[in-house]
C-alpha positions in Angstrom: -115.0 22.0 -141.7 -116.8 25.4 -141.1 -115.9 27.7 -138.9 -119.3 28.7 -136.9 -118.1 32.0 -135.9 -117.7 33.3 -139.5 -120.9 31.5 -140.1 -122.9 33.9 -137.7 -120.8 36.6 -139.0 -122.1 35.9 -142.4 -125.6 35.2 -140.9 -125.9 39.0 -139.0 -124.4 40.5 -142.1 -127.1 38.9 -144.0 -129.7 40.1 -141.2 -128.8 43.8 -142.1 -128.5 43.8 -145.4 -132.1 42.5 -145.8 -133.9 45.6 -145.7 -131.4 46.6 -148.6 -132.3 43.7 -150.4 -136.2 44.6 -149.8 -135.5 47.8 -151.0 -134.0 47.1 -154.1 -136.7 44.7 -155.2 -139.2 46.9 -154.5 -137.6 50.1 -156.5 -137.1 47.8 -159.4 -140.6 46.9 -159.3 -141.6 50.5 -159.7 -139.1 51.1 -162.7 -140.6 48.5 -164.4 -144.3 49.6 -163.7 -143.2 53.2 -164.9 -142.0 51.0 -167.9 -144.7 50.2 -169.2 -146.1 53.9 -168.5 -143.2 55.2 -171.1 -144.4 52.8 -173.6 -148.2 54.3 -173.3 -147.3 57.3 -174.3 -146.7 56.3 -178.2 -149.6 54.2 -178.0 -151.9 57.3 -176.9 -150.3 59.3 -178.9 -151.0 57.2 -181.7 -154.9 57.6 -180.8 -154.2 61.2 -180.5 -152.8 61.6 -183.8 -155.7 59.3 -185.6 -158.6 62.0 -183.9 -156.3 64.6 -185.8 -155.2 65.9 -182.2 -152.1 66.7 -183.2 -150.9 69.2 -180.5 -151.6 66.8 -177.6 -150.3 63.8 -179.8 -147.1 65.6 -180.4 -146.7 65.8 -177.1 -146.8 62.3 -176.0 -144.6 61.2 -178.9 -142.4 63.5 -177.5 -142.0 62.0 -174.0 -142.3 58.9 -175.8 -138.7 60.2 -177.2 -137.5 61.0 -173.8 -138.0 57.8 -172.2 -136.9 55.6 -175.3 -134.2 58.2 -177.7 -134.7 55.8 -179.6 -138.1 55.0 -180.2 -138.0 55.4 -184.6 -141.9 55.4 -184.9 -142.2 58.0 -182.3 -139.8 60.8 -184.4 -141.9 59.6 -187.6 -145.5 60.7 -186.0 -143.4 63.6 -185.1 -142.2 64.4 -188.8 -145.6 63.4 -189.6 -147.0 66.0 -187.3 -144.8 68.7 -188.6 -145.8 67.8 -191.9 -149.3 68.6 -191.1 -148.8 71.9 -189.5 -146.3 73.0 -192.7 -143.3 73.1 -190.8 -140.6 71.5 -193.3 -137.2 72.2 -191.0 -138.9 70.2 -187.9 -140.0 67.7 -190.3 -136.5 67.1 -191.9 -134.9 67.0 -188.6 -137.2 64.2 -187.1 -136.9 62.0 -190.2 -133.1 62.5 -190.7 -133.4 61.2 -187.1 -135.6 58.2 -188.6 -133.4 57.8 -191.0 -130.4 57.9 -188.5 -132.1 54.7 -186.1 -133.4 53.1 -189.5 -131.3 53.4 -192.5 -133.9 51.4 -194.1 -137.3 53.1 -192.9 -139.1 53.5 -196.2 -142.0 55.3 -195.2 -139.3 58.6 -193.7 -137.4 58.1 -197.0 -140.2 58.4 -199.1 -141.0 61.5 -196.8 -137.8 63.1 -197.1 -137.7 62.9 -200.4 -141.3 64.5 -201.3 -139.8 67.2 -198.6 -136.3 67.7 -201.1 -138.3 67.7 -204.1 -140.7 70.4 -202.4 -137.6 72.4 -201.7 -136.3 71.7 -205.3 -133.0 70.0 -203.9 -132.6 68.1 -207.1 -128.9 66.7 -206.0 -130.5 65.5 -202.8 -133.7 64.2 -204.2 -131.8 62.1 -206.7 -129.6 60.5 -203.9 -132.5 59.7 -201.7 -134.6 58.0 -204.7 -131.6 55.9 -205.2 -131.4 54.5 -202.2 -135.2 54.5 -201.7 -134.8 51.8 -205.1 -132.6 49.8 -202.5 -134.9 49.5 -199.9 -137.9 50.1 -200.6 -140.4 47.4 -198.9 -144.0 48.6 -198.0 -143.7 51.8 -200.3 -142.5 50.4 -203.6 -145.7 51.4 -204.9 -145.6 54.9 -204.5 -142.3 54.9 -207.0 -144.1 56.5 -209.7 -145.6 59.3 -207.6 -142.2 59.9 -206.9 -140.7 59.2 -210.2 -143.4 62.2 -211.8 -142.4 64.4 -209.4 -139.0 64.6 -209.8 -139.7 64.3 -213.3 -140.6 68.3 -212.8 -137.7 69.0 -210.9 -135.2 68.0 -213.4 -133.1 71.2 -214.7 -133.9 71.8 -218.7 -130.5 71.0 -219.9 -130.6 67.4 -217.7 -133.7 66.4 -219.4 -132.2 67.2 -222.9 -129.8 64.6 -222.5 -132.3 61.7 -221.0 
């Protein structure tokens, strides 16, 4: 029923293709142990960032970013980071990138929208507590805080009418 001659055909083709075979396995072994490399880097930047190293921690949440684009926690340290050091368009940027992988990341709208009222956006601000009302989950309780604040950001004549 089998032909023997395409059966040691098959058999030598196997024969060379075996180092190719050991090679393959062997590369994806690597990837996977450089894996779990890329995933250290948020973790030690997250014990970076708790010592208040923020430099060093910024930079391992960034790689974090370059292995996994879209690694959400990592661009919040990032925003958190740029917070810290008073550095409001970087800040925006990495939470609009939060918001972007995570429409419903709480924590980054709560963020953004002490960042708008900062910057007196008042259109913006209200937009963002809005939809803060919508999703809000581990936050909720930090509603008033942003409730008072925006309460100082409303124009005269808009507080006139309320």
């Amino acid at each position: 029923m089998y032909d023997t001659k395409s059966w040691k055909f098959n058999n030598k083709i196997m024969k060379k293709n075996i180092p190719l075979i050991q090679i393959v396995i062997i590369y994806l072994f690597l990837i996977s142990n450089g894996i779990t490399k890329e995933s250290n880097y948020y973790n030690e930047g997250i014990k970076l960032f708790k010592k208040k190293q923020f430099d060093k921690s910024k930079i391992l949440f960034e790689r974090d970013i370059v292995f996994n684009p879209r690694s959400e926690k990592s661009y919040l340290y990032l925003a958190k980071i740029f917070e810290k050091n008073d550095n409001d368009d970087e800040q925006e940027f990495n939470l609009k990138n939060v918001l972007l992988l995570n429409p419903k990341n709480d924590e980054a709208l709560y963020m953004l929208i002490l960042l708008k009222i900062k910057h007196s956006d008042y259109d913006e601000s209200m937009k963002l507590i809005e939809k803060f009302d919508l999703v809000c989950k581990s936050f909720c309780s930090k509603k008033n805080e942003i409730e008072e604040k925006f309460k100082k950001l409303i124009p005269e004549n808009a507080k006139k009418i309320n």
